[in-house]
Residue frames relative to the residue before (quaternion, step in Angstrom):
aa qw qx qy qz dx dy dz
X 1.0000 0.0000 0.0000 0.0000 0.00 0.00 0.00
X 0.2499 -0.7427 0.5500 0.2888 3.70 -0.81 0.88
X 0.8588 -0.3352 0.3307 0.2019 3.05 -1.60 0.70
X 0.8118 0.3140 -0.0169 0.4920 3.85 -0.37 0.24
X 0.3896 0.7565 -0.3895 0.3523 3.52 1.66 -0.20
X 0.0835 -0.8053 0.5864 0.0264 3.24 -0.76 0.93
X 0.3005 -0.7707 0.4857 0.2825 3.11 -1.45 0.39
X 0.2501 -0.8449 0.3739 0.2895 3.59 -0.83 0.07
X 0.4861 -0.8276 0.2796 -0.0268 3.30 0.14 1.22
X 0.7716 -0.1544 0.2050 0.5820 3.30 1.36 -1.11
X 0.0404 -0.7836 0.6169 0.0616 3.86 -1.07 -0.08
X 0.4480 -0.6630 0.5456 0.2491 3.36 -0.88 1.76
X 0.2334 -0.7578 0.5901 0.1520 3.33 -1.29 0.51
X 0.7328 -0.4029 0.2000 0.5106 4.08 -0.23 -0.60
X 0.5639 -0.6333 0.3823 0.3671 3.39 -1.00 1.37
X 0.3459 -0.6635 0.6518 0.1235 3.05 -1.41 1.19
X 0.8153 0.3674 -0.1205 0.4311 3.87 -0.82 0.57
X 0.4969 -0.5849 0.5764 0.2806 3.22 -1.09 -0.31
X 0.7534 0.3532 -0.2821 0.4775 4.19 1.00 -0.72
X 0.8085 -0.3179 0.2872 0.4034 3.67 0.72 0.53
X 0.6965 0.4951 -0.4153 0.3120 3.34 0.76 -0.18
X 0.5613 -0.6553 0.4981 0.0854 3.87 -1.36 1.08
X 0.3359 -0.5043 0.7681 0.2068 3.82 -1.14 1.03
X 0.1099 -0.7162 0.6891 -0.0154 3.70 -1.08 1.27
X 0.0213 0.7692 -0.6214 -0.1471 3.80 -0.90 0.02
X 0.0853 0.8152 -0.5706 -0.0509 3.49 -0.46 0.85
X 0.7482 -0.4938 0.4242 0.1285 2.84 -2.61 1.05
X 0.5865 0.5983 -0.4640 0.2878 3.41 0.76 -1.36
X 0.4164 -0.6978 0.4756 0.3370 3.15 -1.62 -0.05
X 0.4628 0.3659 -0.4017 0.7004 3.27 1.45 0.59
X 0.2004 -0.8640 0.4285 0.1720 3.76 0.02 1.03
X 0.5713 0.4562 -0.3551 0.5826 3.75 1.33 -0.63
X 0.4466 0.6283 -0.4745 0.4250 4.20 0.76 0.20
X 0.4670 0.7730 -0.3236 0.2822 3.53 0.92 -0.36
X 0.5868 0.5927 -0.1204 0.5384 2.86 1.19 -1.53
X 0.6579 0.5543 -0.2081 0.4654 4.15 0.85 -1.54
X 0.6402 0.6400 -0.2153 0.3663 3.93 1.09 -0.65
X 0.4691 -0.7532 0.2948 0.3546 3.13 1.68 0.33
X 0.8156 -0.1284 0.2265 0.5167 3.75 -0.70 -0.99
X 0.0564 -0.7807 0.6121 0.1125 4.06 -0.63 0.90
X 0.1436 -0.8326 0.5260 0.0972 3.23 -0.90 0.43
X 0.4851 -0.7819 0.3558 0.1633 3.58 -0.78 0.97
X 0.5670 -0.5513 0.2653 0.5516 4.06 -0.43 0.43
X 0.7317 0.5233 -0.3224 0.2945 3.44 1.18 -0.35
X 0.3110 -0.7966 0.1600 0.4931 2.69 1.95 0.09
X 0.2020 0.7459 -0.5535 0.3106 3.55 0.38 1.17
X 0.3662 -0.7697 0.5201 -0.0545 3.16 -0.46 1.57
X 0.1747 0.6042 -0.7259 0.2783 4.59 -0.71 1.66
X 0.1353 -0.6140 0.7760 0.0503 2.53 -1.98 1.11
X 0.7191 -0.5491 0.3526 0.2388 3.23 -1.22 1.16
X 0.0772 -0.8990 0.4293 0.0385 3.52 0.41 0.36
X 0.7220 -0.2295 -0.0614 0.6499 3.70 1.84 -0.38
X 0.1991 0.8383 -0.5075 0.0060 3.28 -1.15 0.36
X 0.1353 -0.7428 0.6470 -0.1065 3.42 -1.64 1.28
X 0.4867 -0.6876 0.4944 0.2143 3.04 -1.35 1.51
X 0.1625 -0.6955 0.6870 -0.1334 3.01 -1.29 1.07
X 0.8406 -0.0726 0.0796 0.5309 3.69 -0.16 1.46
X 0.6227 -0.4561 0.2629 0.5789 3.57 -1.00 -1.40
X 0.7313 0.4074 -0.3488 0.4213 3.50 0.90 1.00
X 0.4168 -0.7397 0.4315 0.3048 3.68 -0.79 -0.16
X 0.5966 -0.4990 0.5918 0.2117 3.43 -1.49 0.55
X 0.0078 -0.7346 0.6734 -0.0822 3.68 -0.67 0.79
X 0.1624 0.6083 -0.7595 -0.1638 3.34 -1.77 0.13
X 0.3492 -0.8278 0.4365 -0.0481 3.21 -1.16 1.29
X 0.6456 -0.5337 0.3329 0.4331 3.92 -0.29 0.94
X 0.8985 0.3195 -0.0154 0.3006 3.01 -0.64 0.69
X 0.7286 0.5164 0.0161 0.4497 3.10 1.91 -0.98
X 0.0686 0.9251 -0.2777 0.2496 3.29 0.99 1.37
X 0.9255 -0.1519 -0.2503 0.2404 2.94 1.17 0.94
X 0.6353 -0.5764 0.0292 0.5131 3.71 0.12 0.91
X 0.5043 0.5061 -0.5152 0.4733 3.38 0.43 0.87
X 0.6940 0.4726 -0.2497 0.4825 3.59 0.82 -1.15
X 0.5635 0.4902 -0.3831 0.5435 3.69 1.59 -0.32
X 0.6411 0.6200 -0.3583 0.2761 3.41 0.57 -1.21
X 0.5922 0.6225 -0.2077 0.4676 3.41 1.57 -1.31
X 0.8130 0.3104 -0.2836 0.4029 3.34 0.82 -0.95
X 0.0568 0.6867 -0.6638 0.2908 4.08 1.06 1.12
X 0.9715 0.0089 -0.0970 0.2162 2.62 -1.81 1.52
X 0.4663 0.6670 -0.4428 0.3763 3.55 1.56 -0.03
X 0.4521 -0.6841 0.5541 0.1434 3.58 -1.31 0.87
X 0.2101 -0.7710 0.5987 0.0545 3.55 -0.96 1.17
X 0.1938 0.8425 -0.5018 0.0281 3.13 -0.96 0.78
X 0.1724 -0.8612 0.4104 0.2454 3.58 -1.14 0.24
X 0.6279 -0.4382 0.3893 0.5120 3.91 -0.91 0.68
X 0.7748 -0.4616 0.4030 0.1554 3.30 -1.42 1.80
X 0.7103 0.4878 -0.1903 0.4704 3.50 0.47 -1.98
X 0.5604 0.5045 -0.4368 0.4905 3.59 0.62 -0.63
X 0.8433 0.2465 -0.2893 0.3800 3.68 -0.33 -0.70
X 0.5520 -0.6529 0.4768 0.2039 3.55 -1.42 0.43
X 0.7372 -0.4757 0.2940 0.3792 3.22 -0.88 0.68
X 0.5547 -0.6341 0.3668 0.3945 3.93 -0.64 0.45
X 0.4659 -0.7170 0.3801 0.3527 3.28 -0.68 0.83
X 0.7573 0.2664 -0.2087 0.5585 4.07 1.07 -0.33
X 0.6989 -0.6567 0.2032 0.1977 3.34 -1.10 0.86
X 0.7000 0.2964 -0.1857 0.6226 3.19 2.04 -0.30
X 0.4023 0.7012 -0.4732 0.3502 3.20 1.08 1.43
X 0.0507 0.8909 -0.4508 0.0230 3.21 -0.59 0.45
X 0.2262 -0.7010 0.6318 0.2413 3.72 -0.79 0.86
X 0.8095 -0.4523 0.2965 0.2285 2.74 -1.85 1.57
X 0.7204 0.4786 -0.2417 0.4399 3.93 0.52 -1.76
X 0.7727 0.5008 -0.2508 0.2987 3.69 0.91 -0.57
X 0.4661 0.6512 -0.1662 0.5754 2.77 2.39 0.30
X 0.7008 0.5678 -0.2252 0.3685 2.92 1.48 -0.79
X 0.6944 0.3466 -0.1657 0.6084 4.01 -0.14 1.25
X 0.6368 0.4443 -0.4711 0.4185 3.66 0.78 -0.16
X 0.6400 -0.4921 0.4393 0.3939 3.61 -1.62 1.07
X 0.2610 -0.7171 0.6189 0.1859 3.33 -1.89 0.31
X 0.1229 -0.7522 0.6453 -0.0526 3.59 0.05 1.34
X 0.5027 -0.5087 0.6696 0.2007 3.04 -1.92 1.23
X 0.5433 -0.2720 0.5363 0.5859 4.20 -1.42 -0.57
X 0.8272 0.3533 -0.3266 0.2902 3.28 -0.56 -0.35
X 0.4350 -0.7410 0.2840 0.4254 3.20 1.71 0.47
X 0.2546 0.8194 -0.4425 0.2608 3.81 0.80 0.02
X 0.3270 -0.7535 0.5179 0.2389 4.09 0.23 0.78
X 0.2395 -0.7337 0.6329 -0.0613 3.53 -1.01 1.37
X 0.6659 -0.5035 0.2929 0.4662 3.41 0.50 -0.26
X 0.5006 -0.5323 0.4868 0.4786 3.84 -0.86 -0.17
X 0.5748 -0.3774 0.6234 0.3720 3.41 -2.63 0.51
X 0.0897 -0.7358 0.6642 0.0971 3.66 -1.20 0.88
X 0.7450 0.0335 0.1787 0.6418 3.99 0.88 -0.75
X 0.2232 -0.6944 0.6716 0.1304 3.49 -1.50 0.94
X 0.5122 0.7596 -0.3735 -0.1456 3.46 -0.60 0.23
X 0.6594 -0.5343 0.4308 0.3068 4.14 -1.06 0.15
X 0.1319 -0.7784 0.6135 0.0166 3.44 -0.49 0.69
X 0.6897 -0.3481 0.3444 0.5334 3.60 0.76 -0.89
X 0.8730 0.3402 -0.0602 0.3443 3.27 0.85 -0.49
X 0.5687 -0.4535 0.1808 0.6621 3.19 1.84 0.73
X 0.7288 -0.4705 0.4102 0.2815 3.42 -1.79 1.12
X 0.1841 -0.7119 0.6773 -0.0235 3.27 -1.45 1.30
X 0.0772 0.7729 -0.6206 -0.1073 3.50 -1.14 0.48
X 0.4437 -0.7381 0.5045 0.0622 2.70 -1.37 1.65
X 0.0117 -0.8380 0.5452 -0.0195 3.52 -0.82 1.22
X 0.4191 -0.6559 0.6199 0.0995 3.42 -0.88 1.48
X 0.3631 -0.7235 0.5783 0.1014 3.54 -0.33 2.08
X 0.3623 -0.7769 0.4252 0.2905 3.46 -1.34 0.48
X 0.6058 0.3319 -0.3644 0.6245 3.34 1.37 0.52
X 0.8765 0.1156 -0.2614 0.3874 3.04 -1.30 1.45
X 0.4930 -0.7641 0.2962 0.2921 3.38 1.42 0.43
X 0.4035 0.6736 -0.4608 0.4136 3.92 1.49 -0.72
X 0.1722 -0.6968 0.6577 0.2285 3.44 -1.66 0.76
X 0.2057 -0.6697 0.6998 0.1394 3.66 -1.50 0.23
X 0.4567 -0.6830 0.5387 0.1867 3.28 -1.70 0.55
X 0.2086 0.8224 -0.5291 -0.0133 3.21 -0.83 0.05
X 0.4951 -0.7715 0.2999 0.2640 2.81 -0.79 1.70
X 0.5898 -0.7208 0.3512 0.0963 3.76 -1.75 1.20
X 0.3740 0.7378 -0.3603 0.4312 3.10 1.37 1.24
X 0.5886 -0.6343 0.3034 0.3989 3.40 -1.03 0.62
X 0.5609 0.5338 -0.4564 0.4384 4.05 0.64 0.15
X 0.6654 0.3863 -0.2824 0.5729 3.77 0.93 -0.82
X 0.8348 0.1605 0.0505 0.5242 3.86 0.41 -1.21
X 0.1286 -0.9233 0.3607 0.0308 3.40 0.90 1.68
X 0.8113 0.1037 0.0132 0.5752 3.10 1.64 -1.03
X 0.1022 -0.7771 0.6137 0.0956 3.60 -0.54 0.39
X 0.0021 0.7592 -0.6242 0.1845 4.23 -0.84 1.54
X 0.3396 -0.7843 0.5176 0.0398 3.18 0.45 2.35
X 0.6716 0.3366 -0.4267 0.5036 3.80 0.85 -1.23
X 0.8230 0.3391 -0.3219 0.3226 3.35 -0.46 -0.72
X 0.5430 -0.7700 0.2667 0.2027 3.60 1.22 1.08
X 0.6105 0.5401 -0.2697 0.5126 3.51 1.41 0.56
X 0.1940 -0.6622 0.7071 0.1542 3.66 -2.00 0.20
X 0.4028 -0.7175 0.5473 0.1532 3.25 -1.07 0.89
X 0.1438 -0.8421 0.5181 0.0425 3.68 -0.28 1.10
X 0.0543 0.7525 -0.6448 -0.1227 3.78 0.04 0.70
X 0.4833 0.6526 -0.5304 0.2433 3.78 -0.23 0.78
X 0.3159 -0.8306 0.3952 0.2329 3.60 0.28 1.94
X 0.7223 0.4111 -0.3607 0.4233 3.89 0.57 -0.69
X 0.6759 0.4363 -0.4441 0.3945 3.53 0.93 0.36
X 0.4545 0.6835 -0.3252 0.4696 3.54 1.86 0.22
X 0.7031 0.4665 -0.1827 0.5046 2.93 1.23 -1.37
X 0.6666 0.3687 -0.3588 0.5394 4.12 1.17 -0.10
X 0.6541 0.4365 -0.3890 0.4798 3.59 0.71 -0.43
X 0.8352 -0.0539 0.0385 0.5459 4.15 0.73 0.14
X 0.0791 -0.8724 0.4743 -0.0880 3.05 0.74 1.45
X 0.7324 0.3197 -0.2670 0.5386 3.75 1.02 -0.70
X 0.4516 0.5038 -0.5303 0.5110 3.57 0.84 1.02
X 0.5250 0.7244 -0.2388 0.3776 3.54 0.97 -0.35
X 0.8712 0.1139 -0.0769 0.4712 2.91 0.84 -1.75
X 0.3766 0.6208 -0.6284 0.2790 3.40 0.71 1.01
């Protein structure tokens, strides 16, 4: 994992009210835990701590440090919270994984053959996609983050096992046909 990895945790949705307070959606898997994570800090690197919050539907009501009123909320639409990797503890089951500790590890076919590197993890709607940057020809492809496509995942040994033949065949196509 490289240095400086962050997680992201949550994302402020639209100001709720009139005194500052924020539609919040959070990642955690205890989702009211959000709040417990101390300071979050934004890509710009703007630094709120949760100061109150209550579920509301399938999200939560926040009022944030600093954030006093519905203009200063309005501003903060769609920004991403997040906190420095090192802060959180290892996952709590063995085929868990946070997103940043994925990021950068080799894609190997079974046959251990390099596919290309993990460039980005992400969710559309329909379950978690990782995006791998093929090593030939630089193009990335998805492929979906389940145990038939991505059978195994070996943080020490800095790799994911990709068992998905038509992404073998684009990531080293003239290894193929010999």
């Amino acid at each position: 994992m490289a240095g400086g990895a962050r997680i992201c945790l949550g994302q402020i949705g639209a100001a709720h009210g009139v005194t500052g307070q924020v539609r919040l959606r959070s990642f955690t898997s205890d989702p009211e835990a959000i709040a417990g994570y101390g300071p979050l800090e934004t890509d710009d690197g703007r630094v709120f701590q949760i100061e109150s919050l209550r579920s509301v539907k399938d999200h939560f009501v926040a009022r944030l440090s600093g954030i006093n009123d519905r203009d200063a909320a309005r501003a903060l639409a769609n920004v991403k919270l997040y906190v420095p990797r090192e802060r959180l503890g290892e996952p709590a089951e063995a085929n868990e994984f946070y997103h940043a500790d994925l990021i950068g590890l080799s894609a190997v076919d079974p046959q251990g053959h390099e596919l290309g590197t993990v460039v980005g993890i992400h969710n559309f709607g329909d379950g978690d996609l990782i995006e791998v940057r093929l090593e030939a020809g630089g193009n990335t492809q998805f492929v979906p983050f389940d145990e038939a496509c991505v059978p195994a995942v070996d943080l020490a040994a800095g790799h994911i096992i990709v068992a998905m033949p038509e992404l073998a065949a684009a990531a080293s196509p003239a290894k193929r046909r010999k």
